[in-house]
LOGUDO-331487 format. One line per 5 residues: for each residue y, z negated, x negated of C-alpha. Coordinates in Angstrom, 1 decimal. Last residue first. Layout:
Y Z X ~ ... $
This chain:
19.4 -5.2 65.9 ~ 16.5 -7.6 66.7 ~ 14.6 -5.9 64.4 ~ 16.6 -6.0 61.8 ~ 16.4 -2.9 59.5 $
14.6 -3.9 55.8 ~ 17.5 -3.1 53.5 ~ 18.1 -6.4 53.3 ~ 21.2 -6.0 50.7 ~ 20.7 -7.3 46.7 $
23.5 -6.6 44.1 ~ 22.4 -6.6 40.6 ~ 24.5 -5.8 37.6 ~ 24.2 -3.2 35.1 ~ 26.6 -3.3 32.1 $
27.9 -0.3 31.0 ~ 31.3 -2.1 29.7 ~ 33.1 -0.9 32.7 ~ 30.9 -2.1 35.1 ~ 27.7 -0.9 36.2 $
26.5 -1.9 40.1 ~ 23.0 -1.8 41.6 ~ 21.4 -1.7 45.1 ~ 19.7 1.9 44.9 ~ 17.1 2.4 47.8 $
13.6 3.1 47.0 ~ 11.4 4.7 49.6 ~ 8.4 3.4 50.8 ~ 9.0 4.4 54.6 ~ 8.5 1.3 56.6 $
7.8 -1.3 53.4 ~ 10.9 -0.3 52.1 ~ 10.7 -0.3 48.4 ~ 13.6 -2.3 46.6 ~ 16.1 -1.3 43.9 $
17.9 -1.7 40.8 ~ 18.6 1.0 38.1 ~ 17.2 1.2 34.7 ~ 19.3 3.4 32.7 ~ 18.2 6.3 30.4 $
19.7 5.7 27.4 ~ 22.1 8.4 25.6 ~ 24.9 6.2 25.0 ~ 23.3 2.0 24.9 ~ 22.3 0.4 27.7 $
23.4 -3.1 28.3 ~ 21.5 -5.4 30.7 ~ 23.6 -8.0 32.9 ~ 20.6 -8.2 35.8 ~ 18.1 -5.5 36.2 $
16.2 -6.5 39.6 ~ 13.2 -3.4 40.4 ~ 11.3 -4.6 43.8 ~ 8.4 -3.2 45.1 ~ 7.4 -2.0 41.3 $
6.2 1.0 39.0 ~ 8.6 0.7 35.6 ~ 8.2 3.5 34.1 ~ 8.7 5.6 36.8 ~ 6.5 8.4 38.8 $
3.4 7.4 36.9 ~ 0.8 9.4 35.1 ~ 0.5 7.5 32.4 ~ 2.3 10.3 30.2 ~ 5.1 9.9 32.0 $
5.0 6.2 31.8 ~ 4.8 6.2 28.2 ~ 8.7 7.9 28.0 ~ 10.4 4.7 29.3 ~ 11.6 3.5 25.7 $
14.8 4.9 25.5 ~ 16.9 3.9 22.6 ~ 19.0 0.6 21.8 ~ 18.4 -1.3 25.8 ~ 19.9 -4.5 25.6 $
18.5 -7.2 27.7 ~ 20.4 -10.3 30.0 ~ 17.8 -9.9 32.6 ~ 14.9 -7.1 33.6 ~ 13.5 -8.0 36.5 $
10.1 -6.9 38.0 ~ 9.1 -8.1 41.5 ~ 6.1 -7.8 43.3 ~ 4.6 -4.7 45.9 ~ 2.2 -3.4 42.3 $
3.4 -4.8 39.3 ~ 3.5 -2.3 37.0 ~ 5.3 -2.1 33.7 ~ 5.1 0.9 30.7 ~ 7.3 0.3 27.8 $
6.9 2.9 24.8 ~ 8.5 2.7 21.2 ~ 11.8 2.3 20.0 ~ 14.9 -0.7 20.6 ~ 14.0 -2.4 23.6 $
15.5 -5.8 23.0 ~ 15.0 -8.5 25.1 ~ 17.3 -11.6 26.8 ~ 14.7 -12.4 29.4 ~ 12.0 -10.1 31.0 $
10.1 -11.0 34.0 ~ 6.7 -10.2 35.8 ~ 6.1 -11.0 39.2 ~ 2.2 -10.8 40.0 ~ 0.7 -8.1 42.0 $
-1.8 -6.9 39.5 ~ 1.0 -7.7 36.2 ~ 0.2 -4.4 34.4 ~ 1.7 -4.4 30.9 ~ 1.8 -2.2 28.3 $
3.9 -2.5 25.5 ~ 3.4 0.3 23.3 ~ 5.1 -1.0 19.4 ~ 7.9 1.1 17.4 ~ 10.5 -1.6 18.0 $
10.2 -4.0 20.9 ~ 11.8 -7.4 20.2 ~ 11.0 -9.7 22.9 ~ 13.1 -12.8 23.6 ~ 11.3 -14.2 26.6 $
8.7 -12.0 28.4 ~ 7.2 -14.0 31.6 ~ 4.2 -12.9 33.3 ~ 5.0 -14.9 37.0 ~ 2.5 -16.2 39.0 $
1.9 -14.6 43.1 ~ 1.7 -17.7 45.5 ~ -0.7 -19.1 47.0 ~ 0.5 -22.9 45.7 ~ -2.2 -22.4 43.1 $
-1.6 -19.0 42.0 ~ -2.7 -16.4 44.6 ~ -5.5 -13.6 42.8 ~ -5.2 -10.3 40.9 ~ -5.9 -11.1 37.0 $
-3.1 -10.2 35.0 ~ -3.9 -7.3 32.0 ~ -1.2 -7.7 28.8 ~ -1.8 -4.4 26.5 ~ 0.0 -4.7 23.4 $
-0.3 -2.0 21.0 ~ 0.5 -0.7 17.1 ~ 3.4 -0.8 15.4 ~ 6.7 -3.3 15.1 ~ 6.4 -5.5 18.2 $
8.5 -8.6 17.1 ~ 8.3 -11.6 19.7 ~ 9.6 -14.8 20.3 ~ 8.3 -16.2 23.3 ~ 5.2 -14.1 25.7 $
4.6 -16.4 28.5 ~ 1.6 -16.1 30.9 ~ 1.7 -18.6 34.0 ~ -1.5 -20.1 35.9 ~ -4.0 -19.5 38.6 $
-5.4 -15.8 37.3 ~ -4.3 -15.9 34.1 ~ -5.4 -13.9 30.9 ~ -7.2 -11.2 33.0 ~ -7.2 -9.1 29.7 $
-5.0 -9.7 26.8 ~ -5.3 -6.5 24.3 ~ -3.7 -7.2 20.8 ~ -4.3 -3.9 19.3 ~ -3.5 -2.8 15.6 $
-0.8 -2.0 13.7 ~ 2.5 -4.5 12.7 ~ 2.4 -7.1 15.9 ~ 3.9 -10.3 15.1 ~ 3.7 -12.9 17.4 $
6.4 -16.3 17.3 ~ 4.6 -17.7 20.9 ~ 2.0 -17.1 23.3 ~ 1.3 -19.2 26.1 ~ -1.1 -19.5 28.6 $
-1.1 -21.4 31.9 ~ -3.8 -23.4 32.7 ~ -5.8 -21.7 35.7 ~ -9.4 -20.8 34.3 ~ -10.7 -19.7 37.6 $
-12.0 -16.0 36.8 ~ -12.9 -16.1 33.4 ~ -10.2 -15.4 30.6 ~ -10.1 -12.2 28.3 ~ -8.8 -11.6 24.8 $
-9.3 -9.1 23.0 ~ -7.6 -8.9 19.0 ~ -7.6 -6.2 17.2 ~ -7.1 -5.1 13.7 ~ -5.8 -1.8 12.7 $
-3.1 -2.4 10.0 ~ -1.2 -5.6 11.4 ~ -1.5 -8.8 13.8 ~ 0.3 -11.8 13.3 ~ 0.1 -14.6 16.0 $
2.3 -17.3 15.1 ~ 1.5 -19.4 17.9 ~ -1.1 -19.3 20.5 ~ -1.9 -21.1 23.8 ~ -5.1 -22.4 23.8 $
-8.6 -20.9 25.5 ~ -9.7 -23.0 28.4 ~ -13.3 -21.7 28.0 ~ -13.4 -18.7 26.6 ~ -14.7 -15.3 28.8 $
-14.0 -12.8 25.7 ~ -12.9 -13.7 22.4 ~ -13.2 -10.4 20.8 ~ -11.9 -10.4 17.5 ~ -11.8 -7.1 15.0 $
-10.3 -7.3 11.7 ~ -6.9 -6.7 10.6 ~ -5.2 -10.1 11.2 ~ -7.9 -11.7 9.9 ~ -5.9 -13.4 7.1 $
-7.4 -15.1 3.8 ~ -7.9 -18.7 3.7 ~ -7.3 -21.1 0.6 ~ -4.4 -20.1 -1.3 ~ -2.7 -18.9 2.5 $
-2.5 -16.0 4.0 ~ -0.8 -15.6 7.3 ~ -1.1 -16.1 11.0 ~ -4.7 -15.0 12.4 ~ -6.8 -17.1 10.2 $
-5.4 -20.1 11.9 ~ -6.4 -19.0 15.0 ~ -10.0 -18.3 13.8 ~ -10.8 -21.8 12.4 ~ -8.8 -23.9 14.7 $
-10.3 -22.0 17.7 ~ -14.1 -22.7 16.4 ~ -13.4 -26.0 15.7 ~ -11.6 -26.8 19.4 ~ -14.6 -25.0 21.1 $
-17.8 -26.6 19.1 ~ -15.7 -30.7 19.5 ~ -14.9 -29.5 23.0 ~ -18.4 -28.1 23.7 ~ -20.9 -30.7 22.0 $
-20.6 -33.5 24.4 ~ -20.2 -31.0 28.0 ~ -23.4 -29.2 27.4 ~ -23.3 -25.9 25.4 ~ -23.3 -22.6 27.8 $
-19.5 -22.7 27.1 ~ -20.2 -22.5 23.4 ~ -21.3 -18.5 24.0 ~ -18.2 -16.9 23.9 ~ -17.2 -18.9 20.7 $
-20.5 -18.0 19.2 ~ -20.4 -14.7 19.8 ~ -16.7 -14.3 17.9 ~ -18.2 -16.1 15.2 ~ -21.0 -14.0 14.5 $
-18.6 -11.2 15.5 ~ -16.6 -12.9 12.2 ~ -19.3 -12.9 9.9 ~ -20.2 -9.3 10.2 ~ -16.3 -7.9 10.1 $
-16.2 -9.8 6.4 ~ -19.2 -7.7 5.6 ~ -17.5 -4.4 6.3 ~ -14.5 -5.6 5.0 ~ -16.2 -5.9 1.6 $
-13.4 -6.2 -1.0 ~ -14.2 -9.2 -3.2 ~ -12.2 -11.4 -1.7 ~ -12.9 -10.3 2.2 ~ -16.5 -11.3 1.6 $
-15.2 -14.4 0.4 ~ -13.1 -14.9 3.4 ~ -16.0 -13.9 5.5 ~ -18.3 -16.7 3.2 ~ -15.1 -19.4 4.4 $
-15.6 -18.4 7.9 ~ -19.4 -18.9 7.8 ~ -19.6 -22.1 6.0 ~ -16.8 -23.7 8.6 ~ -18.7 -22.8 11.4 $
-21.8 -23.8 10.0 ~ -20.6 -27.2 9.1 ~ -19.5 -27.6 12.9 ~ -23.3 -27.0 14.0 ~ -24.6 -29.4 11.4 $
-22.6 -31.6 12.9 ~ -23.0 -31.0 16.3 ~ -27.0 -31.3 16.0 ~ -29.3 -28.9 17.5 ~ -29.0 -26.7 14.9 $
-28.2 -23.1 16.1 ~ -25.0 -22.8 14.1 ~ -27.1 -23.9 10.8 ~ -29.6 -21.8 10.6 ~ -26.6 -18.7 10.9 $
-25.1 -20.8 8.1 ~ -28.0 -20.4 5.8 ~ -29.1 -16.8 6.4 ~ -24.8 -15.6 5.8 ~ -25.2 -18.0 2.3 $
-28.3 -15.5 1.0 ~ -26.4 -12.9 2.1 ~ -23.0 -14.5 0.2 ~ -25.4 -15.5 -3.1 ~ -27.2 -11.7 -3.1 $
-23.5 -10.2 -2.8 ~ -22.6 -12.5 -5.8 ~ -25.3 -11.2 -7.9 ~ -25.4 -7.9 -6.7 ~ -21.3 -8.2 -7.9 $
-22.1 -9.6 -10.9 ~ -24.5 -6.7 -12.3 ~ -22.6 -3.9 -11.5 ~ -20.0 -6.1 -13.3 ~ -22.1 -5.9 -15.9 $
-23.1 -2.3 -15.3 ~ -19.6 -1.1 -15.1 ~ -18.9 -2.9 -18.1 ~ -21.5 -1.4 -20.3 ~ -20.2 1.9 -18.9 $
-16.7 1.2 -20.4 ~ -17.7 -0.1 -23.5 ~ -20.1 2.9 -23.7 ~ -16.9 5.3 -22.4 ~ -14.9 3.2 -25.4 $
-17.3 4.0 -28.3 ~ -17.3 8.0 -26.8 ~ -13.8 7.5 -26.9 ~ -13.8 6.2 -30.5 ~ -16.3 8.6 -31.7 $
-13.9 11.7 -30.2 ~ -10.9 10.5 -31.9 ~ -12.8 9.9 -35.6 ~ -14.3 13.3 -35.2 ~ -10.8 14.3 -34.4 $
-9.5 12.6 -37.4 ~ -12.0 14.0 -39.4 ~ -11.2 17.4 -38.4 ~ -7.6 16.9 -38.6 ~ -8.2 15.4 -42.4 $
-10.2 18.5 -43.1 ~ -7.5 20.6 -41.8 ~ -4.7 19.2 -44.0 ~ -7.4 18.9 -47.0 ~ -7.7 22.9 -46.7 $
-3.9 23.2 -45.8 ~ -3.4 21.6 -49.6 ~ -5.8 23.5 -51.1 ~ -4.2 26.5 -49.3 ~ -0.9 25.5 -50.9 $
-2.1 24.5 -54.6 ~ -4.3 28.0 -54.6 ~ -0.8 29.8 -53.5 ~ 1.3 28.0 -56.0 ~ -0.8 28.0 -58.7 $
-1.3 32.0 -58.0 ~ 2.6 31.9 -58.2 ~ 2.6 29.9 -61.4 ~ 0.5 32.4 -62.5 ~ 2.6 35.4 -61.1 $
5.8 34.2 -62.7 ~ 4.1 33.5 -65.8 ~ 3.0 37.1 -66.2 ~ 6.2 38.7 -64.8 ~ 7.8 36.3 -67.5 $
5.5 37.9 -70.5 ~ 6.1 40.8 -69.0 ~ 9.5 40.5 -69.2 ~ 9.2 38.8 -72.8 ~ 6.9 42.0 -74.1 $
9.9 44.8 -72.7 ~ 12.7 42.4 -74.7 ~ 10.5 42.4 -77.1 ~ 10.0 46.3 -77.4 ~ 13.3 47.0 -76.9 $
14.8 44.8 -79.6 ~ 12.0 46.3 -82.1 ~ 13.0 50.1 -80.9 ~ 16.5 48.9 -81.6 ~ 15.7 47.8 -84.7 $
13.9 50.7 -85.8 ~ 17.2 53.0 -84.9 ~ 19.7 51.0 -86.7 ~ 17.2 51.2 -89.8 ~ 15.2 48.4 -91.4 $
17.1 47.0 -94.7 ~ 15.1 47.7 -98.2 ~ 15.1 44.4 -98.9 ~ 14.0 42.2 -96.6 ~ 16.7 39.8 -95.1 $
16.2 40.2 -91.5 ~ 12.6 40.2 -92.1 ~ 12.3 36.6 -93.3 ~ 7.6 36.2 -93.0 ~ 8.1 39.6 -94.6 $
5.3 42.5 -93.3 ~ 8.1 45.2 -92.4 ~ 6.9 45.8 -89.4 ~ 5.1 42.9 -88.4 ~ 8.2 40.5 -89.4 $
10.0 42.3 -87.2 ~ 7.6 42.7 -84.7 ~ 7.4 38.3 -85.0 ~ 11.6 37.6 -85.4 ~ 12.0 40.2 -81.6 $
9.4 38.4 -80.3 ~ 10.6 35.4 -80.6 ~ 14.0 36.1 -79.8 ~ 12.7 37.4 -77.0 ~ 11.3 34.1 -76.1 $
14.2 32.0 -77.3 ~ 16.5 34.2 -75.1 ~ 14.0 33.8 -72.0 ~ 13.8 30.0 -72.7 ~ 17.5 29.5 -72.8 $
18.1 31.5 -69.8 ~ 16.0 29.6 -67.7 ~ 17.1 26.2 -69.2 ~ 20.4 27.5 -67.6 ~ 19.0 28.4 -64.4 $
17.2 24.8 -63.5 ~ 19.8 23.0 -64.9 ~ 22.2 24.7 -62.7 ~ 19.8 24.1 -59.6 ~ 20.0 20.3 -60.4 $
16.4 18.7 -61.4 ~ 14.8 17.2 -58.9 ~ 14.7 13.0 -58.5 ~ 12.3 11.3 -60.3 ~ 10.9 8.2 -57.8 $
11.8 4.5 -59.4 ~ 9.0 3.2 -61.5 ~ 7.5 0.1 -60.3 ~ 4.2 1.3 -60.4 ~ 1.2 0.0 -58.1 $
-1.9 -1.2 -59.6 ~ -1.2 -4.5 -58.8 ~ 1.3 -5.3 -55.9 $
């Protein structure tokens, strides 16, 4: 590069060399002095050949007075280069803490640089997001025009306009707002039933495609609902579900009008937080609960009292539950209720079904799970006329279910079960109503 030399660096000199061009200096030096008092004294420029010779004794005072001269002389240098030394040193510190100093000021203007930057971005996206907010509110007014058109497809558009501006609302992080557009939509779903018959099934099946589908899992173009709040009250012929997933503290109500008899199924749910809270869900038909995980949170299942259609109680039906962690309440209003091939691993289990039947078949029982019903207030967790547990395995330490049946005359449970070797409990019915005809 120009202006740069190509010069290798000098290395130090070797300590030796250091000491022996010492000594060499030192004797040249007194020589020196000793050659100039010499010459002084005896005022010949070549005193040690003037004629007459000095005496032994001036010598000697000549030799001691240079050698005394050269060790000043050397205490003289010594201190200079010393004084050098200290005025190169604190020089040296001085530009030390003046590059410090400089460097600080340069710290502290480049985080004051970057705290503008930092502000300046603050405001802009300050800026943005009243922007956006002011397009989604501005949106909200639109689609709420739009679901009270009189005309079904401007109605359906709305639908679809306000659940994409709560997944919006969702995107950029207001829940809050999010929550807004979905009660619109939860009123509007309880209210389509006041819609005559043309518009309701096209109003009903959009609005349940919309929200159900928002209540499984994200996808690239719809974000989940699964922790907000839905109340779909009173629907009219509400579907079965499947792939329910609930989690943090969303709920999810759910409650049929008296006479709305199709049965109702629910399939593949996944319950991590929050309530799923069924309500009257059947008063003529069937509930069926398939494939479940109950990880955290609640499920409250509500029958409606009532005959089915033949006038007989329905049946609640629990197929292939998995309750870990979850409350699983259920109060079946004199309706059988049924559990097939479960797992009751941790969390609470509370069952009523007033003078019906509650059976319990082919489940495994992995800790105890019957401690809600204490704290409900009932004498067993599992309040029933009739209690059938059919080829159930407890595990060590479990309390076990035992079967039995009220007597109607003195409504007292009698025990009618067998465990076998394994610690499986099987049934075994007796009448133990006395015949009256003895």
């Amino acid at each position: 590069m120009c202006g740069m030399s190509n010069r290798p660096p000098r290395q130090p000199m070797k300590l030796y060399l250091v000491f022996l061009l010492g000594f060499l200096a030192s004797v040249a030096t007194v020589g020196g002095l000793i050659w100039l008092l010499a010459a002084y004294e005896t005022k010949d420029l070549n005193p040690f050949f003037h004629s007459p010779r000095m005496s032994q004794d001036k010598w000697f005072e000549i030799i001691r007075n240079a050698v005394t001269m050269g060790a000043a002389l050397g205490v003289g240098v010594t201190l200079f280069f010393s004084y050098r030394r200290q005025q190169t040193a604190e020089e040296t510190q001085r530009i030390g803490i003046q590059a410090q100093l400089t460097a600080a000021k340069a710290q502290q203007t480049a985080a004051e640089a970057l705290e503008l930057a930092n502000k300046q971005h603050g405001l802009d996206q300050d800026r943005r997001k009243d922007s956006v907010t002011a397009e989604l509110r501005s949106r909200y007014v639109q689609t709420a025009e739009q679901l009270g058109s009189e005309h079904l497809a401007i109605k359906l558009a709305g639908i679809y306009s306000l659940a994409a501006l709560a997944d919006d609302w969702a995107e950029i992080g207001n829940h809050d707002e999010r929550q807004v557009c979905i009660d619109l939509l939860s009123a509007y779903f309880r209210y389509a039933h006041y819609f005559d018959d043309s518009a309701r099934a096209e109003v009903m099946a959009t609005l349940t495609e919309v929200i159900l589908s928002r209540l499984k899992h994200d996808t690239s173009v719809r974000k989940h609902w699964g922790g907000a709040n839905i109340d779909l009250s009173d629907p009219q012929g509400f579907p079965s579900v499947d792939g329910l997933v609930l989690r943090d503290r969303g709920t999810l109500t759910l409650r049929r009008p008296s006479g709305a008899g199709k049965p109702l199924y629910f399939g593949d749910v996944v319950l991590d937080g929050g309530i799923l809270d069924l309500q009257d869900v059947t008063s003529t038909g069937a509930f069926t609960l398939f494939h479940a995980a109950l990880n955290r949170g609640q499920l409250r299942v509500s029958l409606a009292p009532g005959p089915g259609d033949n006038g007989f109680p329905v049946v609640a039906a629990f197929n292939r539950v998995i309750l870990s962690g979850a409350t699983l309440v259920v109060n079946a209003n004199q309706h059988k209720v049924t559990f097939d091939y479960c797992t009751f691993k941790s969390g609470n289990l509370f069952v009523s079904s007033g003078r019906e039947s509650v059976t319990f078949r082919n489940c495994v029982f992995e800790g105890n799970v019957f401690g809600y019903a204490g704290r409900m207030g009932a004498a067993r967790p599992v309040s029933t006329g009739t209690l059938i547990v059919e080829n159930c395995r407890f595990e060590e330490g479990v309390e076990v279910l035992e079967s039995y049946e009220i007597d109607p005359a003195t409504w007292q449970a009698t025990e009618t079960y067998t465990v076998d070797q394994n610690g499986t409990v099987h049934r075994w019915r007796a009448d133990l109503v006395p015949d009256s005809q003895g």
